[in-house]
C-alpha positions as CSV (number, residue, x, y, z in Angstrom):
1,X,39.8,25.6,-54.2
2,X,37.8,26.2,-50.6
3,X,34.4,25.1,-50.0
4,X,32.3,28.2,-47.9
5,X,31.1,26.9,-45.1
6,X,28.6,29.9,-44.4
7,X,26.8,29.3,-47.7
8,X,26.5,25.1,-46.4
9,X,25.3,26.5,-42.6
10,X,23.0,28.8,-44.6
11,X,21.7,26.4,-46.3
12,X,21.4,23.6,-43.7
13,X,19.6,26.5,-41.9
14,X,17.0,27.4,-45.2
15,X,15.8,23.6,-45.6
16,X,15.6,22.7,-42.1
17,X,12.8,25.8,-41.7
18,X,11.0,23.6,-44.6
19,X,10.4,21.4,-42.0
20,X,9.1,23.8,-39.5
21,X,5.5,22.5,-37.6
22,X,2.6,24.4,-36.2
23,X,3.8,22.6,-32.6
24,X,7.7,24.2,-32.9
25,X,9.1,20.9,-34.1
26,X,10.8,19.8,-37.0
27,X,10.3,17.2,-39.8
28,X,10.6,16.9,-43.3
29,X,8.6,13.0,-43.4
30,X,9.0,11.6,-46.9
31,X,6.4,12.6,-49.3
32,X,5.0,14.9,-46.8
33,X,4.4,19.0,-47.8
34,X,7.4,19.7,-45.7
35,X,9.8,17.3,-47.9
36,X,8.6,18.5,-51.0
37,X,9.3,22.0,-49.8
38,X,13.0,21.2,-49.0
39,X,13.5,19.4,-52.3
40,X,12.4,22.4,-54.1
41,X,14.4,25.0,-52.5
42,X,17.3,22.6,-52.9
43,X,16.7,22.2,-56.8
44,X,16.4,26.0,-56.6
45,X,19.8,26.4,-55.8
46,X,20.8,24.3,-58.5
47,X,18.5,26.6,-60.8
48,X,20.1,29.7,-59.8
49,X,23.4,28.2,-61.0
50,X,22.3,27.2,-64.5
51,X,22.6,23.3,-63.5
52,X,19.5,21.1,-64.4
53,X,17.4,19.0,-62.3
54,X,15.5,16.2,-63.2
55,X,13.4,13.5,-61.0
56,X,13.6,10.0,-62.3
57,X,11.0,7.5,-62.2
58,X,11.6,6.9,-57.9
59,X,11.2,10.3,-56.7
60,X,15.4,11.1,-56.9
61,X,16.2,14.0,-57.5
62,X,19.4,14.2,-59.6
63,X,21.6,17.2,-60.7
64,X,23.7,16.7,-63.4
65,X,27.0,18.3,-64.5
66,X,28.4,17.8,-67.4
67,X,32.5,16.3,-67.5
68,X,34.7,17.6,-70.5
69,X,34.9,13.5,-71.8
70,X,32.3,11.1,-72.2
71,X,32.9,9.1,-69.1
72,X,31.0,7.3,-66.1
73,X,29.6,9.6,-63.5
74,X,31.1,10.9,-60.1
75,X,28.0,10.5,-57.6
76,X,27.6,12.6,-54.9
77,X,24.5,12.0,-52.6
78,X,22.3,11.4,-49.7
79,X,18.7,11.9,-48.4
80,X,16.9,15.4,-47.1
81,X,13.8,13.5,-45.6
82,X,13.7,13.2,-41.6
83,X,12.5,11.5,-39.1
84,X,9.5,12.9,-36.5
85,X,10.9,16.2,-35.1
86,X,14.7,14.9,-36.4
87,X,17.9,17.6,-36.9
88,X,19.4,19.4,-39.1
89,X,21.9,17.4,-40.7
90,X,21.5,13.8,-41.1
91,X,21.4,13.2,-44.3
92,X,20.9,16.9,-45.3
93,X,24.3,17.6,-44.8
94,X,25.4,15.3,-47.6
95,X,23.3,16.9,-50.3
96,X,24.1,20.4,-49.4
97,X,28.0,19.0,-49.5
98,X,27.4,17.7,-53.0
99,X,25.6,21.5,-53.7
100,X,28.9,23.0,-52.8
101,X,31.1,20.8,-54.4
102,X,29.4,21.5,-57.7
103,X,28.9,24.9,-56.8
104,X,32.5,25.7,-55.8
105,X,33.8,23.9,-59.3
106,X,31.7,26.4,-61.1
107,X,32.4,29.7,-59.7
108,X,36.3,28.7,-59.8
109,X,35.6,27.7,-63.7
110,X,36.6,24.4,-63.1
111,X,35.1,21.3,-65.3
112,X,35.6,17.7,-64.4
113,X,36.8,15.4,-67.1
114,X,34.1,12.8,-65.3
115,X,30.0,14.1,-65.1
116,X,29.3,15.1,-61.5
117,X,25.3,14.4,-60.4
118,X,24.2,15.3,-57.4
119,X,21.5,13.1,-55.9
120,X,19.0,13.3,-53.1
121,X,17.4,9.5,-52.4
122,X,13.9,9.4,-51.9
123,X,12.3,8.2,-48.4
124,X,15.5,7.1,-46.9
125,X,14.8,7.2,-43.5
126,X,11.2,4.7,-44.3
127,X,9.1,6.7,-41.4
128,X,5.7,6.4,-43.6
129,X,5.8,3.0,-44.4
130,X,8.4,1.0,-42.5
131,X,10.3,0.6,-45.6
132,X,13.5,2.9,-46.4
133,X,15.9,3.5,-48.9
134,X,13.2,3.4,-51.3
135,X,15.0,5.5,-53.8
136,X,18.4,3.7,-53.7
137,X,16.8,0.7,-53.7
138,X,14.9,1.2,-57.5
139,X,18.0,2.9,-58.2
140,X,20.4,0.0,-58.0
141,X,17.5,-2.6,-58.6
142,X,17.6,-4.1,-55.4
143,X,13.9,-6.4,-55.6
144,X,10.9,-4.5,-54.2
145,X,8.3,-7.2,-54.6
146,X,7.3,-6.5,-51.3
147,X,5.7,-3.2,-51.9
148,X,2.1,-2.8,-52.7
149,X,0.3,0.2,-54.0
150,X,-2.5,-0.7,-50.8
151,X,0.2,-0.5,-48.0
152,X,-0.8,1.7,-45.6
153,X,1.6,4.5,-44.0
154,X,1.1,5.9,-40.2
155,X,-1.1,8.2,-41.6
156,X,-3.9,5.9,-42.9
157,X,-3.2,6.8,-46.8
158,X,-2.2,4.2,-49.2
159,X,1.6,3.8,-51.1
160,X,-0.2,4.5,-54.3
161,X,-1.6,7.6,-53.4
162,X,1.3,9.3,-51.5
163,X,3.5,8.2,-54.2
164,X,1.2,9.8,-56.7
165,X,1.5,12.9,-55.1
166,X,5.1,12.9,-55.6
167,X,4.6,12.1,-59.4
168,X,6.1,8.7,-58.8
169,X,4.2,5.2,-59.7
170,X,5.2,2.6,-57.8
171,X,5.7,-0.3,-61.0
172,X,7.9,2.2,-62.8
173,X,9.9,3.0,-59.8
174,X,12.3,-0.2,-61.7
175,X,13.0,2.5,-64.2
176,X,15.0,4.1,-61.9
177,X,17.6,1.9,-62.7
178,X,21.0,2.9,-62.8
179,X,23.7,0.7,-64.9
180,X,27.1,0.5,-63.0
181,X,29.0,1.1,-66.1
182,X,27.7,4.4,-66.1
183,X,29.1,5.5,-62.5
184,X,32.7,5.9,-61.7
185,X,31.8,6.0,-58.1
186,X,29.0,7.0,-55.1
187,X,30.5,9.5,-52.1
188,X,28.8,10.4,-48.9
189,X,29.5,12.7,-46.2
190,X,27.3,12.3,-43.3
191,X,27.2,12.9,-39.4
192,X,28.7,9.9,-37.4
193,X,25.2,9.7,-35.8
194,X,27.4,8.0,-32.8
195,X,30.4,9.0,-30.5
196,X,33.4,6.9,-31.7
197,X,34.8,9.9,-33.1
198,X,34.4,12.1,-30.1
199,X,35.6,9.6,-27.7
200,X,38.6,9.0,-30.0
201,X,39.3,13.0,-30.3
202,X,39.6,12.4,-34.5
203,X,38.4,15.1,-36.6
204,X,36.8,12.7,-39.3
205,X,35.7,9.3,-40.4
206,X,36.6,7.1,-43.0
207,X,33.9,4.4,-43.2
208,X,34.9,0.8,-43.4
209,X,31.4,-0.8,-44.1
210,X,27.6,-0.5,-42.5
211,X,26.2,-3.1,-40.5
212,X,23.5,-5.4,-42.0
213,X,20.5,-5.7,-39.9
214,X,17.7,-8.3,-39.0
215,X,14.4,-7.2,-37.9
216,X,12.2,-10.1,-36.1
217,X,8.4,-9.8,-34.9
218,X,8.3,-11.9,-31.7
219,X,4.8,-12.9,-30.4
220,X,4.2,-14.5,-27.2
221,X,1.0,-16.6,-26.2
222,X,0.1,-17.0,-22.6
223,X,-3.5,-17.1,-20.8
224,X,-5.4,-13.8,-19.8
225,X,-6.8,-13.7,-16.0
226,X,-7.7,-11.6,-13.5
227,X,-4.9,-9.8,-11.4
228,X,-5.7,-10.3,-8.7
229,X,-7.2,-13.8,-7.6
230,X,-4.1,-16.0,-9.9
231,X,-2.0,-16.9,-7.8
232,X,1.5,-16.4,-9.2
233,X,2.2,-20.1,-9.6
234,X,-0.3,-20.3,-11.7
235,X,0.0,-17.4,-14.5
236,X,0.7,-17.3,-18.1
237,X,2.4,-14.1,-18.0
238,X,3.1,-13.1,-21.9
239,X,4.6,-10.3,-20.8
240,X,7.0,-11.4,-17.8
241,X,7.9,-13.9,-21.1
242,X,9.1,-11.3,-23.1
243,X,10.4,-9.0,-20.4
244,X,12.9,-12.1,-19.3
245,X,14.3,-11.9,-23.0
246,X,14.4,-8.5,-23.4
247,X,16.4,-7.8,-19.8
248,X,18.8,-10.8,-21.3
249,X,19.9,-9.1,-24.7
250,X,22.5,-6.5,-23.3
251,X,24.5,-10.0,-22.1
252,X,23.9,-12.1,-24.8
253,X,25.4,-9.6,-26.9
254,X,28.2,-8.6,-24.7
255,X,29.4,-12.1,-24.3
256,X,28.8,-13.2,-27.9
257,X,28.8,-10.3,-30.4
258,X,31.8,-8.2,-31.0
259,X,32.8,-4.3,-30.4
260,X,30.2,-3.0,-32.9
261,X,27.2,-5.5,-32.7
262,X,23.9,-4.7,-31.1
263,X,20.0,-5.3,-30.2
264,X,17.3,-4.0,-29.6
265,X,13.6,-4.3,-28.6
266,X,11.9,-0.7,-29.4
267,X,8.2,-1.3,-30.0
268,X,6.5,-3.7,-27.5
269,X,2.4,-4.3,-27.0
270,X,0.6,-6.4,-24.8
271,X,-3.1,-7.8,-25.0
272,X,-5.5,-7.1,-23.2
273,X,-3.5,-4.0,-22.2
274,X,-5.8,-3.3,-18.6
275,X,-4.2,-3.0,-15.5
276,X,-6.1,-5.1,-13.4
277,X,-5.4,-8.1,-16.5
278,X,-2.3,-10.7,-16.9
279,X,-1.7,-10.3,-20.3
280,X,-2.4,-13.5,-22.5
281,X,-0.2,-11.9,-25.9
282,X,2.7,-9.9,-26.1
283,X,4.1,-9.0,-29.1
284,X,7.7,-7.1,-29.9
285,X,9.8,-6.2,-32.5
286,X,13.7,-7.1,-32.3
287,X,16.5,-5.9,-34.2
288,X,19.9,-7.1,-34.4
289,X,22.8,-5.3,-36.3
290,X,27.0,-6.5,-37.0
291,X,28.8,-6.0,-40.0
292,X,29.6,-9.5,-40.3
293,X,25.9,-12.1,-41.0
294,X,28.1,-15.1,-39.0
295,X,27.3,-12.6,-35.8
296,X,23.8,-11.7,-36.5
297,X,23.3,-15.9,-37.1
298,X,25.1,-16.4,-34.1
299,X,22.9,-13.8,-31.9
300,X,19.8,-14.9,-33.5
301,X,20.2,-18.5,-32.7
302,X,21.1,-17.9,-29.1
303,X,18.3,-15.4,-28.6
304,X,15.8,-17.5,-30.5
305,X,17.0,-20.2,-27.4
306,X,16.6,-18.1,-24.6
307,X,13.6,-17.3,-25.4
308,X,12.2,-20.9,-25.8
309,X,13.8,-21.4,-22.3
310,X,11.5,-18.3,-21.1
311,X,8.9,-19.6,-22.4
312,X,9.2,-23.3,-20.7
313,X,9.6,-22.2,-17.8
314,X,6.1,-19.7,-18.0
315,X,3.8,-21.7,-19.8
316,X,4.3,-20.0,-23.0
317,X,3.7,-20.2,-26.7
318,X,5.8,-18.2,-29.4
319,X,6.4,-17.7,-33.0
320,X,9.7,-15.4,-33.8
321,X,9.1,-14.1,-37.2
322,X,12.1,-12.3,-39.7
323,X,10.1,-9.4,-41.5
324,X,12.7,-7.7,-42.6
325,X,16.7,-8.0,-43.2
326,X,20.1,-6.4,-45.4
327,X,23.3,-7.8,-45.4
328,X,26.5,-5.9,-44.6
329,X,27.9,-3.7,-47.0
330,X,31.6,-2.8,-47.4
331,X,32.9,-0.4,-48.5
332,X,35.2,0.2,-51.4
333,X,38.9,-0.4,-50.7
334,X,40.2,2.4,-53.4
335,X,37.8,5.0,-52.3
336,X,38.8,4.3,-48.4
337,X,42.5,4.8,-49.2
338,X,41.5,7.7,-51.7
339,X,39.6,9.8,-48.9
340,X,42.7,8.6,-46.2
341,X,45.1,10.0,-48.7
342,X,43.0,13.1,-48.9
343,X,43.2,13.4,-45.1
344,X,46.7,12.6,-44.7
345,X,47.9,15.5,-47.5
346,X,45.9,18.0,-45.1
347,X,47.3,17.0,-42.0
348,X,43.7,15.5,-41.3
349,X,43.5,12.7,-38.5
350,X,41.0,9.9,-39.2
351,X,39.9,6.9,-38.1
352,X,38.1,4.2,-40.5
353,X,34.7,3.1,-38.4
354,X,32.3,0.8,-39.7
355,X,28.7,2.7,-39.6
356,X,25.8,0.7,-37.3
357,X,23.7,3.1,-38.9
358,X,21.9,2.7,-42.3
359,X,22.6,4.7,-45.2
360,X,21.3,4.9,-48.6
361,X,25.4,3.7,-49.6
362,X,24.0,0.6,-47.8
363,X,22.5,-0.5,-50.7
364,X,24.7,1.5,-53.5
365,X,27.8,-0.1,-52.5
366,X,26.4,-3.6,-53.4
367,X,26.5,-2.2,-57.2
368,X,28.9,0.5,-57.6
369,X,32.1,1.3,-56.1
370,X,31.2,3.5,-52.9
371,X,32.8,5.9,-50.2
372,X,31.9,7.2,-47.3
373,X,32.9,10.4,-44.8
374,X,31.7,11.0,-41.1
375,X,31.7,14.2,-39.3
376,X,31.8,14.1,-35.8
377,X,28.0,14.1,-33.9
378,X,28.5,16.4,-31.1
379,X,27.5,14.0,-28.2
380,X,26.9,11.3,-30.4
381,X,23.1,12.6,-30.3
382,X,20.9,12.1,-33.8
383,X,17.6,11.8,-35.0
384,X,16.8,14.7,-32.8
385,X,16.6,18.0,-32.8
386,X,19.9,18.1,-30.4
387,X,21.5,16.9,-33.4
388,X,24.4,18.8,-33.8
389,X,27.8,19.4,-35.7
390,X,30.4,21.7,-35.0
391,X,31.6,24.2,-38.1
392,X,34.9,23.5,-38.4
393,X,34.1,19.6,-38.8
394,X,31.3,20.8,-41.3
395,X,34.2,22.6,-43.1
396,X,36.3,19.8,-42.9
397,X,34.2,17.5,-44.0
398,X,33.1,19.3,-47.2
399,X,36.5,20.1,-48.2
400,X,37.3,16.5,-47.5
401,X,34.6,15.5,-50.2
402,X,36.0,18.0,-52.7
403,X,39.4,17.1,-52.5
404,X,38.3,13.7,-52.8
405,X,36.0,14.1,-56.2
406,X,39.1,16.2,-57.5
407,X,41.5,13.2,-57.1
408,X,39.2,10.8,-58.2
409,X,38.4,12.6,-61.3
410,X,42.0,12.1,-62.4
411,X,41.7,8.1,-62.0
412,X,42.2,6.5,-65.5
413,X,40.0,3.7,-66.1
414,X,37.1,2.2,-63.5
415,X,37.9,1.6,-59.5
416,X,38.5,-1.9,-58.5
């Protein structure tokens, strides 16, 4: 059986127009018109081949396909929100893969002894509130607490009243739940979203694991004064404070992180923000991501150090502050060998990568066994419109994922 990769390219094509803006941009935001758009004309291509769609309790929407036994699912899935003026195929591409796969079983007349569901996650990417994976995370119960129905997203509406727009309530999102007895196994295909597999000429990726992450809000406390009669000696600069750490991270990490690990600082304000002023406050957000938490304790310590230095040396206070955090998650051992197989059958060369990226597996792999499958990211650009993938690795990929679902569908008894 052969995937068609014209009817995935159309496709890609149909739901990224969903996402079309008045300004020429693209983005499909969770919750926004433009999501719920692309999620429709996705369940309308399930609709047009007889297969039903229902959306649980979180906002996922889930396809279902029935097996010829009574046995746990095969999962397929991934997310079809965006970021701001994103691309066309991060996370897109692995629901319109899932589409095909169950597509291509039906027009051949071909019917899994397991139930295949496709699934697209709700609000991966976490653009309205600063909170993703939303959908995975009610799905495999991971705790939520955190949420409130008053948060407010970059638009100035509440949680409760975006999510009631999308028919979901926020305290039954928990009904999402999915039991792991009832899954055989999660698959994703996504684009690499980075360059190791064009640098390394290989055709595809098997994922090892995704990096955890640690997210930090870092304020810094100094004195306000006028420009231009404080003498340097005697300044409080919050912001020279915070620009001495920042400039230190790229050799902090080189010297005591490993291949994969990194940090950044992406989002930086400073009070009072006038340019004849020495700013009193400066506050940042870091981020540090490895796939093992003995580097990410390792980089915080010595960064939480430096930055005490810093601020010794200027005059300053600070407060570093974790908001936000998720361990590593690896992935499983069977389905890594499973997909390698796969590739090795075709003539396929691979590399197994770890993913610094998140992904809604991320979370599934902590309760079900999980796979994953990168296509290469032409220029390692995403998260942009350059995104891009070439066909053939589209193609690949897809065909990859099938093969994969068929072998797996054979496997007596649950994956270790």
């Amino acid at each position: 059986m052969k995937i068609s990769v014209d009817r995935v390219i159309s496709r890609l094509e149909e739901i990224y127009e969903c996402g079309r803006q008045a300004d020429g941009t693209h983005a499909r935001v969770a919750y926004s018109p433009e999501d719920q758009r692309g999620r429709k004309v996705f369940a309308d291509y399930f609709g047009s081949l007889g297969i039903p769609v229902r959306q649980d309790e979180a906002g996922n929407l889930i396809a279902y396909i029935e097996g010829e036994e009574e046995l746990p699912s095969i999962l397929i899935g991934s997310h079809l929100d965006t970021v701001i003026d994103g691309g066309k195929y991060d996370g897109a591409l692995g629901c319109v893969a899932g589409l095909e796969v169950a597509e291509t079983l039906k027009r051949a007349g071909r019917k899994l002894r397991h139930p295949l569901e496709v699934v697209v996650f709700t609000d991966e990417e976490g653009i309205r509130f600063g909170n993703g994976m939303f959908g995975s995370a009610a799905f495999c119960q991971v705790p939520m607490e955190e949420l409130s129905e008053e948060d407010m997203d970059i638009y100035g509406r509440t949680r409760g009243e975006v999510l009631k727009e999308y028919g979901v309530v926020l305290k039954d999102a928990i009904r999402a739940e999915r039991m792991p007895e009832t899954v055989h196994c999660m698959l994703e295909l996504h684009v690499e979203q980075g360059k190791i597999l064009e640098d390394h000429q290989k055709p595809l990726g098997v994922v090892s694991s995704i990096a955890g992450v640690r997210r930090y809000e870092v304020t810094l406390t100094g004195e306000a004064n006028h420009s231009g009669s404080t003498q340097m000696r005697h300044r409080k600069d919050a912001l020279v404070g915070a620009a001495g750490l920042i400039s230190s991270l790229p050799g902090i990490v080189r010297e005591h992180g490993n291949e994969f690990s990194v940090a950044t600082v992406g989002y930086i304000q400073a009070w009072p923000n006038a340019v004849n002023v020495i700013p009193g406050m400066c506050r940042f957000q870091l981020e540090i991501r490895d796939q093992e938490e003995s580097v990410m304790d390792r980089l915080e310590s010595l960064i939480h150090d430096r930055l005490e230095e810093n601020c010794r040396k200027e005059g300053l206070d600070f407060s570093m502050r974790l908001y936000d955090a998720h361990v590593p998650g690896n992935m499983n051992a069977e389905l890594k060998e499973t997909i390698q197989s796969v590739c090795e059958a075709g003539q396929i060369d691979y590399e197994i990568l770890p993913s610094g990226a998140f992904h809604d597996s991320l979370l599934l792999c902590g309760r079900f066994p999980t796979g994953m499958i990168f296509i290469p990211s032409i220029g390692g650009i995403s998260h942009s419109p350059m995104e891009k993938s070439g066909r053939e690795d589209i193609e690949r990929g897809c065909q990859v994922l099938l093969d994969t679902v068929l072998r797996l569908d054979k496997k007596e008894g649950q994956i270790s």
